[in-house]
VMD Tcl script that draws the C-alpha trace (Angstrom):
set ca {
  {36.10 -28.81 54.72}
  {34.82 -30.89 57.80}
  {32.16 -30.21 60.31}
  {34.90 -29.70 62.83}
  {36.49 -26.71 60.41}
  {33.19 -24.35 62.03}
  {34.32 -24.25 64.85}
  {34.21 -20.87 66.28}
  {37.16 -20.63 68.32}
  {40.18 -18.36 67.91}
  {39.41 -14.99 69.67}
  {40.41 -12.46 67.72}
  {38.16 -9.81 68.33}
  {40.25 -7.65 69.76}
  {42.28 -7.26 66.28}
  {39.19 -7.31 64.59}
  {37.57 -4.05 66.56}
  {41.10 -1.85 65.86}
  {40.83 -2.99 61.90}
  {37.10 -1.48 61.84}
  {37.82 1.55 64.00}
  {40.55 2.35 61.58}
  {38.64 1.60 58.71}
  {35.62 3.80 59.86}
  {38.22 6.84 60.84}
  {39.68 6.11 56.74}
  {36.23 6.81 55.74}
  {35.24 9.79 57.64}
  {38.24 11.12 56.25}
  {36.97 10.44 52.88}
  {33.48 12.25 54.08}
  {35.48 15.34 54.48}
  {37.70 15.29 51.32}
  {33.97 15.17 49.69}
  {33.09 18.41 51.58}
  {30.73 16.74 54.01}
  {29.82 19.22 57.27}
  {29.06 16.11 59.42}
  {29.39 12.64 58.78}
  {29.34 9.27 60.80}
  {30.35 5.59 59.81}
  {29.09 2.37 60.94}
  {31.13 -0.98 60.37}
  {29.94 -3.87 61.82}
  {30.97 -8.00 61.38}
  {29.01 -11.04 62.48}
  {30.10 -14.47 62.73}
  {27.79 -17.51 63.62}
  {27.21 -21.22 62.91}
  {23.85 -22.75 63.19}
  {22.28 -26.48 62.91}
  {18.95 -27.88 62.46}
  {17.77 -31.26 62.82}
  {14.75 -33.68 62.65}
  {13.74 -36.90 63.37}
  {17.07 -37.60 64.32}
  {18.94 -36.58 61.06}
  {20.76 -33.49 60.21}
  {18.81 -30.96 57.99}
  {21.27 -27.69 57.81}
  {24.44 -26.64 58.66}
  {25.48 -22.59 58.11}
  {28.47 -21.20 59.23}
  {28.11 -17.04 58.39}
  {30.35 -14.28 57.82}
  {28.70 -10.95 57.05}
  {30.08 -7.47 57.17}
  {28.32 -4.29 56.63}
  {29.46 -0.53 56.47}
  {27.36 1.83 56.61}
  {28.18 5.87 56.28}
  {26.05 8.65 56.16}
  {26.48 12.32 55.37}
  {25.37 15.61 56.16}
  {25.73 18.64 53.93}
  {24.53 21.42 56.10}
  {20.99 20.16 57.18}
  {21.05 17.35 53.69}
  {21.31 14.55 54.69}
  {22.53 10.98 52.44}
  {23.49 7.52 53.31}
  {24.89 4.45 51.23}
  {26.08 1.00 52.44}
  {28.71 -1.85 51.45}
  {29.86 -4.67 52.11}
  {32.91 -4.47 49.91}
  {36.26 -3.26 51.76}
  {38.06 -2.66 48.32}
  {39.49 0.54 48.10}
  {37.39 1.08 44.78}
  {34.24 0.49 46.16}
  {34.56 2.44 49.73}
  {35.44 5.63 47.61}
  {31.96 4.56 45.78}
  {29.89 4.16 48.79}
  {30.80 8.27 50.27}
  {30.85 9.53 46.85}
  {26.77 7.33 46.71}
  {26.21 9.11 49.91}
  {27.17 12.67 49.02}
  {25.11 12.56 45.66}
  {21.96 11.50 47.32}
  {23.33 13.93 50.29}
  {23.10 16.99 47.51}
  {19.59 15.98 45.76}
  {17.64 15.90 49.05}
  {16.01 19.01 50.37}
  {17.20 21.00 53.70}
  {15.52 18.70 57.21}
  {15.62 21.31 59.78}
  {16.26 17.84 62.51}
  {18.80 16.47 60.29}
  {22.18 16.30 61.56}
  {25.00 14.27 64.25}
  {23.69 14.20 67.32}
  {24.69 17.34 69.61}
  {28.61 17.29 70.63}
  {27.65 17.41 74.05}
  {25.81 14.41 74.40}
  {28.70 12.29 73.12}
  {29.69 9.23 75.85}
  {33.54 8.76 76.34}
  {35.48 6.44 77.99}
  {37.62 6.41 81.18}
  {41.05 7.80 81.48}
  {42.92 5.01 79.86}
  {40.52 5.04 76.72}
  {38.34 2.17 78.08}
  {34.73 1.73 77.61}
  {32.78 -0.60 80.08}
  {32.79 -3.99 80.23}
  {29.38 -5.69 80.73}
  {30.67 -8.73 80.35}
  {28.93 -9.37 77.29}
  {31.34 -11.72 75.17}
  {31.43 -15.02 75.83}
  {32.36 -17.19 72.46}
  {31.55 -20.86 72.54}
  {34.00 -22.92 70.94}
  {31.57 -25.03 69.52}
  {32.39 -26.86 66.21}
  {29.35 -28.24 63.58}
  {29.75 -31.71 65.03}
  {29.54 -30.46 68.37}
  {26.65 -28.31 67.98}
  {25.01 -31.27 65.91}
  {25.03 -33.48 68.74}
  {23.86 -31.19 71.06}
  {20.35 -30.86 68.68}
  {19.98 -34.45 68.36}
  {20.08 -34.90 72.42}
  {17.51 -31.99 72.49}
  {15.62 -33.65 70.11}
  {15.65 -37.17 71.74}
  {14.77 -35.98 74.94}
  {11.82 -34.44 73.87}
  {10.43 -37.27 71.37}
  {11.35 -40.24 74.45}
  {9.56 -38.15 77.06}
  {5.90 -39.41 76.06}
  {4.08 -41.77 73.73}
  {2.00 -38.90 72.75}
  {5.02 -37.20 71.22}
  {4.37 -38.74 67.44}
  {6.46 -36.35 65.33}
  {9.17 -33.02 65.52}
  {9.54 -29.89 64.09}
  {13.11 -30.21 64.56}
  {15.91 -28.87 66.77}
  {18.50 -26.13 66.41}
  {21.53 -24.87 68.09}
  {22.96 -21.01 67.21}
  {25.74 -19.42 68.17}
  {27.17 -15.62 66.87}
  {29.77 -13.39 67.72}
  {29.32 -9.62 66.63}
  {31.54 -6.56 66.65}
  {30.56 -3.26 66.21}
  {32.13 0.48 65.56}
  {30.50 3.58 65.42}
  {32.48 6.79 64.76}
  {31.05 10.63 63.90}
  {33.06 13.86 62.75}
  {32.52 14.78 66.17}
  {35.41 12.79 67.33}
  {33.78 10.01 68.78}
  {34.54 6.31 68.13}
  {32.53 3.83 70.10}
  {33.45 0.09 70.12}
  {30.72 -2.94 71.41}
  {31.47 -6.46 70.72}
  {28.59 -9.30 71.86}
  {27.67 -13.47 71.67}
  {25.05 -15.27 71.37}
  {23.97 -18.77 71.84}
  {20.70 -20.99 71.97}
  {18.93 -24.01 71.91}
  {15.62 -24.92 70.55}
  {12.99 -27.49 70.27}
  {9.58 -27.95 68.84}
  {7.36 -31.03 68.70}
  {4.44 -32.54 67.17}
  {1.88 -34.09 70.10}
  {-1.10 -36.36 68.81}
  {-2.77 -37.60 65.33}
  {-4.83 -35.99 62.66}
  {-6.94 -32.98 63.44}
  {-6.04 -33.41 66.66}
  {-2.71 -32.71 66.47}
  {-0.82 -29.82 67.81}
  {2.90 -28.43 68.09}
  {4.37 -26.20 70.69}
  {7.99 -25.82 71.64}
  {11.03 -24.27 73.92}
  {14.12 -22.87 73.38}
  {16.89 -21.19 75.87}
  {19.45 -18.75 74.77}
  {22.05 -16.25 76.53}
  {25.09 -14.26 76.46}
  {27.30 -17.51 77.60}
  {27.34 -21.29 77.27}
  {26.65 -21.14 80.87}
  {23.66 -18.82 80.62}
  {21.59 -22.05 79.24}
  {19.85 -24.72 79.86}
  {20.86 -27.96 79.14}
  {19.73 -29.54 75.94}
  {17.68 -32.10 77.34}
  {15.87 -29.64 79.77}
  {14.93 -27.80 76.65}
  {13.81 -30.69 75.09}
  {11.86 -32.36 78.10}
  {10.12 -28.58 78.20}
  {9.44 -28.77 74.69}
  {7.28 -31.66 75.23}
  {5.20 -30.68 78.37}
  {4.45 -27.28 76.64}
  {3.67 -29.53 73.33}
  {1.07 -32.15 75.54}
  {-0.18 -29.11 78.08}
  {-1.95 -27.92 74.28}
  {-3.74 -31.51 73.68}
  {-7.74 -31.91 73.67}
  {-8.41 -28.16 73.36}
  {-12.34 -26.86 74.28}
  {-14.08 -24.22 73.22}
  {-14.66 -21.61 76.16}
  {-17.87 -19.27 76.45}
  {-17.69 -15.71 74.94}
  {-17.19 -13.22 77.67}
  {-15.00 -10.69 79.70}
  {-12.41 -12.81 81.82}
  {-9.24 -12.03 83.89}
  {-6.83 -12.70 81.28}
  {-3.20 -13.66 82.31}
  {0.04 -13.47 79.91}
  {2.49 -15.92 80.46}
  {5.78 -14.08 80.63}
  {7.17 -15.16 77.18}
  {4.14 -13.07 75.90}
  {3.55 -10.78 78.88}
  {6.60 -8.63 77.05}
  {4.73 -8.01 73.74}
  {2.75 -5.63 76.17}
  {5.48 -3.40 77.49}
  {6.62 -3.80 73.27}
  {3.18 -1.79 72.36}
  {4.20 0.85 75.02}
  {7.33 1.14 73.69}
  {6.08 1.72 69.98}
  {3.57 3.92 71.02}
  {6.07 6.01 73.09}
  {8.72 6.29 70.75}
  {9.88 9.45 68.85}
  {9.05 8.38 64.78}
  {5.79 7.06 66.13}
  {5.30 10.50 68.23}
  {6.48 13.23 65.86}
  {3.95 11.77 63.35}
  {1.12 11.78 65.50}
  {0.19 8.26 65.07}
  {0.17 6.77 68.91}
  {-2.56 6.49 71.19}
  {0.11 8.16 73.60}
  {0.44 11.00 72.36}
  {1.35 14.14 75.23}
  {0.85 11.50 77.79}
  {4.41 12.20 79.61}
  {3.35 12.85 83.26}
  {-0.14 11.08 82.95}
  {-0.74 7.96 84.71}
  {-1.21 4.80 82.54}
  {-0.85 1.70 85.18}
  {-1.39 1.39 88.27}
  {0.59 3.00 91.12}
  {2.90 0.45 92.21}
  {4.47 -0.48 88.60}
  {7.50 0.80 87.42}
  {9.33 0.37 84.20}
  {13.47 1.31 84.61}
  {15.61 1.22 82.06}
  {19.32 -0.26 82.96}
  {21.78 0.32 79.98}
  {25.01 -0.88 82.42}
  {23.58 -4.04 83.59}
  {26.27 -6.53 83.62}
  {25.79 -9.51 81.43}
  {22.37 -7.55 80.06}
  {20.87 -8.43 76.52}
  {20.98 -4.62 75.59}
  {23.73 -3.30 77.82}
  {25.70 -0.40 76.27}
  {27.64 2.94 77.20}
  {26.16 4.82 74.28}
  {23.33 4.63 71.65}
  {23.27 4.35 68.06}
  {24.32 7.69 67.36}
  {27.27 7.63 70.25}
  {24.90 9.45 73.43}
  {25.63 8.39 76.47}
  {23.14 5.67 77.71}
  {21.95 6.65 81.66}
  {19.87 4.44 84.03}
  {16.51 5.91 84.40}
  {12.34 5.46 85.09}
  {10.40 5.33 82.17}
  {7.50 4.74 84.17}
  {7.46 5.48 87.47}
  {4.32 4.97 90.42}
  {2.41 4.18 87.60}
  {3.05 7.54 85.83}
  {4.90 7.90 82.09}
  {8.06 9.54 82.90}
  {9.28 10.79 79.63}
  {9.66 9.20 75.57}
  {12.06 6.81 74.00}
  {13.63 8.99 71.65}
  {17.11 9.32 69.35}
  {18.10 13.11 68.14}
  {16.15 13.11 64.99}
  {12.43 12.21 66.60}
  {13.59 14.74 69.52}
  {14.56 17.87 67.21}
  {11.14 17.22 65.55}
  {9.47 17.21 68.97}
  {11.44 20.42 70.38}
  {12.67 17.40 72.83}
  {16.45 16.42 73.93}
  {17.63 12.93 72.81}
  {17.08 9.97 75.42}
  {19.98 8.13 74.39}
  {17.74 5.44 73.02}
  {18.79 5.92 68.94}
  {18.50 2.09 68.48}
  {15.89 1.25 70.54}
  {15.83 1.24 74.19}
  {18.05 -0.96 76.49}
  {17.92 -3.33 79.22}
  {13.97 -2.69 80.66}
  {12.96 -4.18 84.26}
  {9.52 -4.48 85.16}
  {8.41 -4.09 88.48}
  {6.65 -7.03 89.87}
  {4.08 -7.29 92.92}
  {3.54 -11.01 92.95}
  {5.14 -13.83 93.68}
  {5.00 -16.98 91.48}
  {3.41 -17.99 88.39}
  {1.29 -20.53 90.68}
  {0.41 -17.83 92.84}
  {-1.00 -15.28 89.81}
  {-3.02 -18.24 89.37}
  {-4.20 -18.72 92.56}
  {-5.03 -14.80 92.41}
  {-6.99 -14.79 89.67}
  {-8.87 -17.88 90.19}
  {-11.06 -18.40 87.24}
  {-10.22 -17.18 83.53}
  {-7.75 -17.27 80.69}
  {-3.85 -18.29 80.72}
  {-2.26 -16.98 77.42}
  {0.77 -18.97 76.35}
  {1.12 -18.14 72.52}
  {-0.52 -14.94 70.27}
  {-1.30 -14.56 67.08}
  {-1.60 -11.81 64.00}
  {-0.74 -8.35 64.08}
  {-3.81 -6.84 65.38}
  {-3.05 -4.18 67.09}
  {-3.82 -0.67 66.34}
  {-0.93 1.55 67.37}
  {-3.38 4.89 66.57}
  {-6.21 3.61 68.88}
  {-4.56 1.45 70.99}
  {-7.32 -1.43 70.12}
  {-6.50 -4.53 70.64}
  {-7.44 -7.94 68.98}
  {-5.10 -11.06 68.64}
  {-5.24 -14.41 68.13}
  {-4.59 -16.39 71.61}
  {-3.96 -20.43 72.25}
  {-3.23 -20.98 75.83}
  {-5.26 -22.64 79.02}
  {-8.98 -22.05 81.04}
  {-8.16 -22.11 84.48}
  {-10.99 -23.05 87.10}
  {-10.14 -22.45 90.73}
  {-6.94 -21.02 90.78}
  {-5.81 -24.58 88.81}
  {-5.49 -25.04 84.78}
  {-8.25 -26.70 83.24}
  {-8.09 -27.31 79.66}
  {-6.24 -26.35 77.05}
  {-7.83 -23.54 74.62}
  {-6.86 -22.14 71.26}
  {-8.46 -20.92 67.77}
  {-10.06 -17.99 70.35}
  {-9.49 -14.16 70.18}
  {-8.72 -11.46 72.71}
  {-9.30 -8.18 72.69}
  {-9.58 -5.14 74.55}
  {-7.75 -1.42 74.55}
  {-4.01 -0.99 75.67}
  {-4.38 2.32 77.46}
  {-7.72 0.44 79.53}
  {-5.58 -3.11 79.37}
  {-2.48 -1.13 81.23}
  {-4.56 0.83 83.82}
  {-6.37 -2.79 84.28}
  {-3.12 -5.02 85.40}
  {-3.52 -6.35 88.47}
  {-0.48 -8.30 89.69}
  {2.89 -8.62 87.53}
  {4.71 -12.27 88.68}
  {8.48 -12.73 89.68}
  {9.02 -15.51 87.11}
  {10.75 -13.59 84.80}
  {11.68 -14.77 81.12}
  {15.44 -14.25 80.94}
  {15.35 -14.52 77.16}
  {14.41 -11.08 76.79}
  {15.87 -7.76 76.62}
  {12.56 -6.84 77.90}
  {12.23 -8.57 81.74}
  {8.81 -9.02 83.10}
  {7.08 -11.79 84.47}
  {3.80 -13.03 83.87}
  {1.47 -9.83 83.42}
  {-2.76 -10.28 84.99}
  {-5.05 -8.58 83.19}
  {-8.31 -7.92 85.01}
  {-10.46 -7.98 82.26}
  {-10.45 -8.68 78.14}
  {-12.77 -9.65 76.02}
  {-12.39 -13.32 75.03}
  {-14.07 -14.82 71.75}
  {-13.92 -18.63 72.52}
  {-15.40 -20.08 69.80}
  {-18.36 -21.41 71.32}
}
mol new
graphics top color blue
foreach p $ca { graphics top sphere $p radius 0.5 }
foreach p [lrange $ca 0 end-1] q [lrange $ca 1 end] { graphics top cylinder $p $q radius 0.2 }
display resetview
């Protein structure tokens, strides 16, 4: 086989989507020859081709195929599940008869079950679901996608003398297709892409040295930026971290950057989701209705943007998706919740079984130059570190490289300091939430300013 024989090319996704709705109505069939009350399937297939590079030569090459099939079964309120990624006759038979066994061991879950009939999305007239314009393959063949790294790479490496070494390049692109069917009759369909670029470099010598990086990815070819603007980015980000100083201990105005701004609205979303809720262990807990940011934020979730990351008619468990606030003038407007985590919480299903969907963040500022300008003197955070966040509590405490800005203007670069604070105080303390918006996100937000955090700078 040749480079050129990845190519991802021939669109036949179509044909693929009717094989695994048929395949996922053969083995709800199979569900109820077993005796199974209830019982959905999930089939799902991914196809993608990714390359790596460094210092100019090729590292890795993997095209992928995977498959998966998933089918779980309900036996009154007992509930079992088994997977497979084997489409032999022999071994689907295996995987319900797995799923019933395990179904008939477990004990009775009063919230077990399909989500209510009800709730179930359909499509239009003709049998059509929405199109959010959300497949976009890229023809793009190993050579291809090869040269495309090594131009990404160059560009980044020739930018500056300073540039001594790489972390490599990469280019990905993946195509996946996805059924979901239920005994109540539904059968849901989604197919997807996605593509990117990446670059990280290596900027000085010794001790001294220090690595950063950029990377672009979308729905489409079109949706990114060109290989040598990644690249080019790359760098700056990689010499912007150069000559670090240690900053004084104190309480600062701290500003996230908005490729880490969205790890914020990611702790709300933890802390506001059902599993999280119906086990009592969020620092949100009963806080529908209560204000947690200030008045003018809003958080909306928009499941039928066109070309969105997350777009989708229905959920994971086939309930219709619907636009709506999850936090509106500042005030919590309701959970994030599937049917499981709602039954458990005497609650009705949010259509978010999955996770939630496409969120927009409300912004009140203009640029990232003019958050700057606003906040005048403190801390720009452009990269976190560890896991320290306590989703009980809500305390806060992460590792943070970034830069100290002095009069509105950057400074120096910082890193090796630590940040911490409280999430409920940090949300009700945001001050102005930029325009520049990171498109590489499900989540969109720009830049988030955070009035005050306590910053360990090493000093």
């Amino acid at each position: 086989m040749t480079l050129s024989d990845t190519a991802l090319s021939t669109d036949d996704s179509r044909q693929r989507l009717d094989a695994l709705a048929e395949l996922s109505q053969r083995l709800l069939a199979r569900c109820r020859a077993h005796g199974a009350t209830q019982a959905e399937v999930s089939c799902s297939e991914e196809r993608g081709l990714n390359v790596n590079v460094r210092m100019g030569a090729v590292e890795t090459v993997e095209a992928t195929r995977d498959r998966g099939i998933g089918v779980t079964v309900y036996f009154g309120q007992r509930k079992g599940s088994a997977s497979t990624a084997d489409l032999r006759e022999d071994s689907l038979e295996a995987t319900v008869q797995q799923a019933c066994t395990i179904a008939r061991l477990t004990e009775d879950d009063s919230a077990a079950g399909l989500a209510d009939a009800d709730r179930m999305a359909r499509p239009d007239a003709q049998g059509r679901w929405p199109d959010f314009d959300s497949w976009h393959p890229w023809a793009l063949d190993a050579d291809r996608a090869v040269d495309i790294a090594l131009a990404c790479e160059q560009a980044g490496r020739e930018s500056d003398l300073r540039i001594g070494n790489s972390d490599g390049a990469s280019v990905g692109t993946g195509e996946s297709l996805s059924v979901y069917a239920n005994s109540h009759g539904f059968i849901g369909a989604e197919r997807g892409t996605q593509h990117s670029i990446g670059c990280a470099l290596i900027a000085g010598e010794g001790e001294a040295m220090q690595r950063d990086g950029w990377y672009t990815s979308g729905l489409a070819e079109d949706d990114l930026e060109s290989p040598q603007a990644v690249g080019r980015h790359a760098a700056v980000r990689t010499l912007a971290r150069l000559d670090p100083r240690p900053i004084a201990t104190g309480e600062y105005p701290v500003l996230f950057s908005a490729e880490v701004a969205r790890s914020l609205v990611g702790h709300l979303l933890g802390a506001v989701s059902g599993g999280a809720l119906y086990r009592r262990a969020s620092f949100l807990l009963d806080s529908v209705g209560q204000p947690l940011f200030p008045d003018w934020l809003s958080i909306h979730e928009k499941p039928w943007l066109r070309r969105g990351l997350r777009s989708a008619a229905f959920d994971a468990e086939g309930v219709a998706t619907r636009e709506s606030p999850l936090v509106a003038s500042g005030v919590l407007q309701r959970y994030v919740l599937g049917s499981y985590s709602a039954r458990k919480l005497g609650l009705q299903s949010t259509g978010n079984a999955g996770g939630v969907h496409n969120l927009a963040v409300s912004a009140n500022a203009a640029g990232f130059t003019d958050l700057l300008g606003g906040m005048g003197r403190g801390l720009v955070v452009t990269e976190l570190m560890g896991q320290g966040v306590n989703s009980v509590t809500g305390d806060y405490s992460r590792g943070a490289a970034g830069y100290w800005v002095e009069g509105g203007e950057p400074s120096h670069a910082v890193d090796g300091i630590t940040i911490a604070g409280n999430l409920k105080a940090m949300f009700a303390a945001i001050e102005a939430i930029g325009s520049d918006v990171d498109p590489r996100s499900h989540i969109s937000t720009g830049s988030i300013l955070v009035g005050k955090m306590t910053v360990a700078g090493g000093d």
